[in-house]
PAFIVO-792989 format. One record per atom (N, C-alpha, C): residue number from 1; residue in three letters; atom name; x, y, z. Coordinates in Angstrom, 2 decimals. Atoms other than C-alpha are relative to their C-alpha. Layout:
BEGIN
+-----+--------+-------+---------+---------+---------+
: num : residu : atome :       u :       v :       w :
+-----+--------+-------+---------+---------+---------+
: NUM :    ala :    CA :       X :       Y :       Z :
...
+-----+--------+-------+---------+---------+---------+
//
This chain:
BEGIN
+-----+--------+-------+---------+---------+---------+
: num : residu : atome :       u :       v :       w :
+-----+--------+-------+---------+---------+---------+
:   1 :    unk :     N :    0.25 :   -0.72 :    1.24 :
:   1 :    unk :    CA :   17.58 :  -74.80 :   42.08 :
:   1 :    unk :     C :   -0.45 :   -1.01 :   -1.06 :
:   2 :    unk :     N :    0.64 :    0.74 :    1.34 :
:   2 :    unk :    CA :   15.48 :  -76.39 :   39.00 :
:   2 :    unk :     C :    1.07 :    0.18 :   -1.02 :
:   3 :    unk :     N :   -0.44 :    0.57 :    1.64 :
:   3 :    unk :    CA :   17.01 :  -77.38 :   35.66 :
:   3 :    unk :     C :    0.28 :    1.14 :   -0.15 :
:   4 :    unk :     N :    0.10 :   -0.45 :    1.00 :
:   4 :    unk :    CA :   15.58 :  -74.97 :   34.20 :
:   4 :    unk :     C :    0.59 :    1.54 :    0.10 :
:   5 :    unk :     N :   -0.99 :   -1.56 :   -0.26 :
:   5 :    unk :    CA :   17.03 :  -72.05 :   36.11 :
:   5 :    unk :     C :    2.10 :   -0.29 :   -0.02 :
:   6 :    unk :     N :   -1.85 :    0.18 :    0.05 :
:   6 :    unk :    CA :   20.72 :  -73.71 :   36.06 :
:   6 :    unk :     C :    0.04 :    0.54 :   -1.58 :
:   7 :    unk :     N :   -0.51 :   -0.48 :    1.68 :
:   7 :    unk :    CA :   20.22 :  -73.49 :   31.98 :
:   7 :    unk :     C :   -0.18 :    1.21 :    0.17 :
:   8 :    unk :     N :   -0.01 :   -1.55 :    0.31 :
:   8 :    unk :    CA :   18.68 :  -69.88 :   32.00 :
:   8 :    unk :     C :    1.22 :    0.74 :    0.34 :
:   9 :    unk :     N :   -1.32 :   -1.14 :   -0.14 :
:   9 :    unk :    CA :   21.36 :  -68.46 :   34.13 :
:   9 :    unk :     C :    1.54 :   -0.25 :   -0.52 :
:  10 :    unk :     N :   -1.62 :    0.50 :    0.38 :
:  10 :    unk :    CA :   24.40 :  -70.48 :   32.29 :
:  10 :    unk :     C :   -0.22 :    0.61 :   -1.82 :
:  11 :    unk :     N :    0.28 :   -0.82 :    1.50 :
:  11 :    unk :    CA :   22.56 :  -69.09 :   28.87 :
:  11 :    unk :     C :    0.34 :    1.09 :    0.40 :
:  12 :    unk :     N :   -0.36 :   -1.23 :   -0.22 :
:  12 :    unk :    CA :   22.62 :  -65.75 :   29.91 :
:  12 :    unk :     C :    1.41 :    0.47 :    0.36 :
:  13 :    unk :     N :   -1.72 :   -0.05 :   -0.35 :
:  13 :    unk :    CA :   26.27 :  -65.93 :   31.54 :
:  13 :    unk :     C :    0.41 :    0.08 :   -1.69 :
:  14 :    unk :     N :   -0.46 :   -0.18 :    1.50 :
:  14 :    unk :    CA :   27.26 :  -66.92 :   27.60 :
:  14 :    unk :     C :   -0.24 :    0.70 :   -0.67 :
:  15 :    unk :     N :    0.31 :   -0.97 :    0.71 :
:  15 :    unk :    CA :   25.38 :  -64.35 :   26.10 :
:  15 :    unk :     C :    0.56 :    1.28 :    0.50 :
:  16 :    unk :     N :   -0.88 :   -1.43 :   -0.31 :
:  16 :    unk :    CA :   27.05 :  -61.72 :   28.13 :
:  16 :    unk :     C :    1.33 :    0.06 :   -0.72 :
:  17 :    unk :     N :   -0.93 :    0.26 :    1.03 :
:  17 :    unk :    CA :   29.79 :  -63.30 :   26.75 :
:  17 :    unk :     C :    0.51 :    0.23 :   -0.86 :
:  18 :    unk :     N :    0.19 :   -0.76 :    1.28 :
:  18 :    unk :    CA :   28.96 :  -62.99 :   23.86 :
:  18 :    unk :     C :    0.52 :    1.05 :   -0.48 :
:  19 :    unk :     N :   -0.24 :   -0.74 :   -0.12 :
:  19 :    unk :    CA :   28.37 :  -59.78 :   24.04 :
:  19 :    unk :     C :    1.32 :    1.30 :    0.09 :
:  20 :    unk :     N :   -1.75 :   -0.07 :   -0.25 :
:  20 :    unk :    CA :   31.95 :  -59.09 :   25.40 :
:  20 :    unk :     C :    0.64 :    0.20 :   -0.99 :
:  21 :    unk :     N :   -0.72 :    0.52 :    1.28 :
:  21 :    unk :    CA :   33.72 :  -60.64 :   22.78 :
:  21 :    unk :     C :   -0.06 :    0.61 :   -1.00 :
:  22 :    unk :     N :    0.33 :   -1.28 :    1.35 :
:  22 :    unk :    CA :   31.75 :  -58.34 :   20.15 :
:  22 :    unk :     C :    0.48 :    0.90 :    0.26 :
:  23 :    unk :     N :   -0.60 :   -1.68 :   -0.47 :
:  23 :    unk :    CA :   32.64 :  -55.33 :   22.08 :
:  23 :    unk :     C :    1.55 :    0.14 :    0.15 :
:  24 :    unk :     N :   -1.68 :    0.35 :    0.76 :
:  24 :    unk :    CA :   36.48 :  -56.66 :   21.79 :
:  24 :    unk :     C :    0.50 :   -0.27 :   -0.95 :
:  25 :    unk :     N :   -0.19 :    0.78 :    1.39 :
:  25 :    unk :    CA :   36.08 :  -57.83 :   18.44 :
:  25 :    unk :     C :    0.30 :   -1.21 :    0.12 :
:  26 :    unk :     N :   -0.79 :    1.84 :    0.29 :
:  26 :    unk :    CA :   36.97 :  -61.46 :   19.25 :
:  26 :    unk :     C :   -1.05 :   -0.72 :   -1.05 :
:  27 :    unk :     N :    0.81 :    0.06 :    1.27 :
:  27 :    unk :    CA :   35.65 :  -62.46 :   15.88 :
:  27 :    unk :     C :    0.86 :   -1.58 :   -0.17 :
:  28 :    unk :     N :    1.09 :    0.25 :    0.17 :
:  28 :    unk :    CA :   34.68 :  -65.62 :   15.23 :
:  28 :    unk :     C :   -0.92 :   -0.27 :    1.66 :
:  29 :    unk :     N :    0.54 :    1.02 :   -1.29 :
:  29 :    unk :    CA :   34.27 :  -66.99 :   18.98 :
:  29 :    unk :     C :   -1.35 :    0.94 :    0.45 :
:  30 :    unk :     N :    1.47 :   -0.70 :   -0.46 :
:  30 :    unk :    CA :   31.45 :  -63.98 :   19.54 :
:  30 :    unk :     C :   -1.20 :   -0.72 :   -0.01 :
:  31 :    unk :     N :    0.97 :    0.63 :    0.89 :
:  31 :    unk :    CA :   29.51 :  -65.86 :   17.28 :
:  31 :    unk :     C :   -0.27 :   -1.21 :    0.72 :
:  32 :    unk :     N :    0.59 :    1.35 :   -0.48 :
:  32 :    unk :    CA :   29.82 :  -69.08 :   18.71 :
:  32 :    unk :     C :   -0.25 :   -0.04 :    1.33 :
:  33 :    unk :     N :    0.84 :   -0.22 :   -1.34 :
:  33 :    unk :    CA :   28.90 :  -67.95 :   22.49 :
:  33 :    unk :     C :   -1.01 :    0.41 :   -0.45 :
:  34 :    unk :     N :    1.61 :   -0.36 :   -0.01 :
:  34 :    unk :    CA :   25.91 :  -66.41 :   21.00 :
:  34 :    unk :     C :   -0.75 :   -1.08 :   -0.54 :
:  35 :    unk :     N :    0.32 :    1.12 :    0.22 :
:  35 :    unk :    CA :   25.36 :  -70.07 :   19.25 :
:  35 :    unk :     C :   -0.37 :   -0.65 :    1.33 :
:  36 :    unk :     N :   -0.07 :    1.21 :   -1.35 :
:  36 :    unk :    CA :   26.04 :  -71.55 :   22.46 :
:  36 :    unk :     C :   -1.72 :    0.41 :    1.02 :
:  37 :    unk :     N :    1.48 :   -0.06 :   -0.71 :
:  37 :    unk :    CA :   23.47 :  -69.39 :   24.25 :
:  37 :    unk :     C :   -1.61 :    0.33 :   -0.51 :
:  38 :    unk :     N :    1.55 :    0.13 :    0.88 :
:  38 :    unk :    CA :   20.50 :  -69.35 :   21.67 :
:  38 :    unk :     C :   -0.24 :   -1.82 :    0.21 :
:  39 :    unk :     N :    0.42 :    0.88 :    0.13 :
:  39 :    unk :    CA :   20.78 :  -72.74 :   21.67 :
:  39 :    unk :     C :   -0.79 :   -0.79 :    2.00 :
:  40 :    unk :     N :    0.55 :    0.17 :   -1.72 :
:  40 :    unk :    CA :   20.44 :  -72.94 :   25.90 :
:  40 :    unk :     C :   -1.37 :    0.23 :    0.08 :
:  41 :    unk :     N :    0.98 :   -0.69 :    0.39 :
:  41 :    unk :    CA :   18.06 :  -70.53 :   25.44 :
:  41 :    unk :     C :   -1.47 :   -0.45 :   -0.52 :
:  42 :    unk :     N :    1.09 :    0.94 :    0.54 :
:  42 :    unk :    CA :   15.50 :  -72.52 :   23.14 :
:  42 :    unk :     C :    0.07 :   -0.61 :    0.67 :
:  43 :    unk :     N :    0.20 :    1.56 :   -0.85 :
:  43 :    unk :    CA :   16.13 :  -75.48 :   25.33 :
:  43 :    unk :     C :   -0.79 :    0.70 :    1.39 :
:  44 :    unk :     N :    0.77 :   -0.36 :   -1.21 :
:  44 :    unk :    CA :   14.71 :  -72.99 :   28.12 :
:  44 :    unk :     C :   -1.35 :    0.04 :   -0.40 :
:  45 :    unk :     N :    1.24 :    0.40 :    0.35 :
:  45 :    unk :    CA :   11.91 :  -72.77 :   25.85 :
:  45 :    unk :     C :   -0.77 :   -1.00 :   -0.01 :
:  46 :    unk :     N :    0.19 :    1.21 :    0.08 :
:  46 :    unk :    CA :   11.31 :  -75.94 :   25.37 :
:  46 :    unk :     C :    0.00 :   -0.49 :    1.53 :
:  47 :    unk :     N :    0.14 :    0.19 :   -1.60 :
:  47 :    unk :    CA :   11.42 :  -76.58 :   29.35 :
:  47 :    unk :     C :   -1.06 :    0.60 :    0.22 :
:  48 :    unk :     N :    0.59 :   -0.65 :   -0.60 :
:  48 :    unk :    CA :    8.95 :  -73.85 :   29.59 :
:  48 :    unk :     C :   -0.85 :   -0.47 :   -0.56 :
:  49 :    unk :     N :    0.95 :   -0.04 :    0.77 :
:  49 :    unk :    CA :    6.40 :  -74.87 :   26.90 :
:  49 :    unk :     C :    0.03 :    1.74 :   -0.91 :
:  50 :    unk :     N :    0.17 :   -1.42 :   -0.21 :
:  50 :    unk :    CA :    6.91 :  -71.15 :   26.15 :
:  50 :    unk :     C :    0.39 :    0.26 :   -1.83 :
:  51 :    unk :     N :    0.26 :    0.12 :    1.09 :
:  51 :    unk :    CA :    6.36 :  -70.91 :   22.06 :
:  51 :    unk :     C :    0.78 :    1.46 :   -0.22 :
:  52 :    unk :     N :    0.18 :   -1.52 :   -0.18 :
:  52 :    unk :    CA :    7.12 :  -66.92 :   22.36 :
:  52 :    unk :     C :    1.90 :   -0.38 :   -0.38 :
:  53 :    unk :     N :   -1.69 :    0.10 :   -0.04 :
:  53 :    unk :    CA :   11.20 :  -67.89 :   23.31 :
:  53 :    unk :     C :    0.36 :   -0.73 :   -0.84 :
:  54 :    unk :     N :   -0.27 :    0.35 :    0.91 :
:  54 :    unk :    CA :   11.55 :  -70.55 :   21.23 :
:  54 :    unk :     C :    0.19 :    0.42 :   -1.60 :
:  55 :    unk :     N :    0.14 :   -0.43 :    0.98 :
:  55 :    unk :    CA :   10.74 :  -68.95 :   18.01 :
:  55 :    unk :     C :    0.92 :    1.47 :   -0.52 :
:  56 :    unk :     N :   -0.94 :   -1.59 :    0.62 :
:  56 :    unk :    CA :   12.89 :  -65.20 :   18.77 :
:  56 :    unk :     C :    1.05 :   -0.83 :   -0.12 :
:  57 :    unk :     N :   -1.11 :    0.55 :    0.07 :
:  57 :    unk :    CA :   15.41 :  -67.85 :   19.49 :
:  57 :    unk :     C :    0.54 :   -0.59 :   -1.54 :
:  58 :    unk :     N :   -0.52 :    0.57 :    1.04 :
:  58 :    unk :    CA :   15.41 :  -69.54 :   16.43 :
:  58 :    unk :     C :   -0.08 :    1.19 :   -1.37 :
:  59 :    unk :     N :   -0.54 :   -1.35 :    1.09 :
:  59 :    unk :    CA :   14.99 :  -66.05 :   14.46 :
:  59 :    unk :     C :    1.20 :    0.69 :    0.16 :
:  60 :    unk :     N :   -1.21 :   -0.16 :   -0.40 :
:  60 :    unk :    CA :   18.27 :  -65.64 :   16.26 :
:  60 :    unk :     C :    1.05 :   -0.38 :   -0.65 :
:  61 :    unk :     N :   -0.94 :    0.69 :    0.46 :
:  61 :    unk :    CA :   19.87 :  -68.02 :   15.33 :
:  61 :    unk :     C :    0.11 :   -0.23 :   -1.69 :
:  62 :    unk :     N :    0.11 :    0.17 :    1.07 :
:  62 :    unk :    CA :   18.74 :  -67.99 :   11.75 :
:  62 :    unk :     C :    0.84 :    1.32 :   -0.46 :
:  63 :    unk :     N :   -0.74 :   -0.97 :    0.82 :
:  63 :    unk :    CA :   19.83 :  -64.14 :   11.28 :
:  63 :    unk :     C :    1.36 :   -0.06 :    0.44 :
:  64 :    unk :     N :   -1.70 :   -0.33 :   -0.54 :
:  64 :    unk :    CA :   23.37 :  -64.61 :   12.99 :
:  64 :    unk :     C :    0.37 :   -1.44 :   -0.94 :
:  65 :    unk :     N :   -0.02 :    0.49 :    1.28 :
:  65 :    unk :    CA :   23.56 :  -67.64 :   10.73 :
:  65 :    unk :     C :    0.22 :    0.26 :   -1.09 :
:  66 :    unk :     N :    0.13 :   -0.93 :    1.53 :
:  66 :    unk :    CA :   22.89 :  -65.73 :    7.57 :
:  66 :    unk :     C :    1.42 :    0.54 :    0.11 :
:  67 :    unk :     N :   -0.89 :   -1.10 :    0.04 :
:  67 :    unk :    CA :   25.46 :  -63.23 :    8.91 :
:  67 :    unk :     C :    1.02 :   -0.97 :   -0.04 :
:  68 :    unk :     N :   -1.55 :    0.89 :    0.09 :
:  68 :    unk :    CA :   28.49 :  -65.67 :    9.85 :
:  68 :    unk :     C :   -0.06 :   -0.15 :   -1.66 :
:  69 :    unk :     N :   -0.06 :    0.33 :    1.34 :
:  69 :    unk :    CA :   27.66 :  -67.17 :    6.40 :
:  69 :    unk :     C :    0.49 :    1.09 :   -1.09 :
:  70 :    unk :     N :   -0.01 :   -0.94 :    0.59 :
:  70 :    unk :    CA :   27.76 :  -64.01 :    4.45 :
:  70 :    unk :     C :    1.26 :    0.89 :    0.50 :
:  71 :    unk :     N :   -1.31 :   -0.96 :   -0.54 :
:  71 :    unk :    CA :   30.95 :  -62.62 :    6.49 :
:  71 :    unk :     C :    0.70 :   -0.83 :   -0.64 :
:  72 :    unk :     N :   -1.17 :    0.73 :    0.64 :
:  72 :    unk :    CA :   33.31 :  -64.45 :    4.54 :
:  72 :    unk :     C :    0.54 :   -1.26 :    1.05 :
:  73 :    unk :     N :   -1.12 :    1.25 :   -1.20 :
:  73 :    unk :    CA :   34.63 :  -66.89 :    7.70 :
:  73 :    unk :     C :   -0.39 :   -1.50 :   -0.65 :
:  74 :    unk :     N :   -0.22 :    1.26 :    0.37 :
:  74 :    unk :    CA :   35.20 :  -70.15 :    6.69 :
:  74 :    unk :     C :   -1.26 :   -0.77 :    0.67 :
:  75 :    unk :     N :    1.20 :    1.06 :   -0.66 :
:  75 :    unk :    CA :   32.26 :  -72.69 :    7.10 :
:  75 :    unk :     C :    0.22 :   -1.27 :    0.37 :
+-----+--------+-------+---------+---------+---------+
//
């Protein structure tokens, strides 16, 4: 198996995660598996050349950003 499929499928594992965690409320750690796998994520971009992933990624990470920030949780 390539690199670049060990990151995709260990991003995606975290983003289910993620996912999870929201749908249990585990508030803040949601947040930081969906950190964890935006940031995989871009790095898959960045493996791929692939301009398209990189960029939803980092509009990702910018609006869940905003949001943590703006939820009151401690920075």
């Amino acid at each position: 198996m390539k690199t670049v499929d060990t990151v995709k499928w260990v991003a995606t594992a975290i983003q289910l995660v993620g996912y999870g965690l929201t749908g249990l409320n585990v508030v803040p750690w949601n947040v930081f598996a969906f950190f964890v796998g935006i940031l995989l994520w871009f790095a898959v971009g960045v493996m791929w050349k692939d301009r398209a992933i990189m960029v939803v990624h980092v509009g990702a990470f910018i609006s869940l950003f905003v949001g943590y920030l703006n939820s009151g949780a401690p920075a």
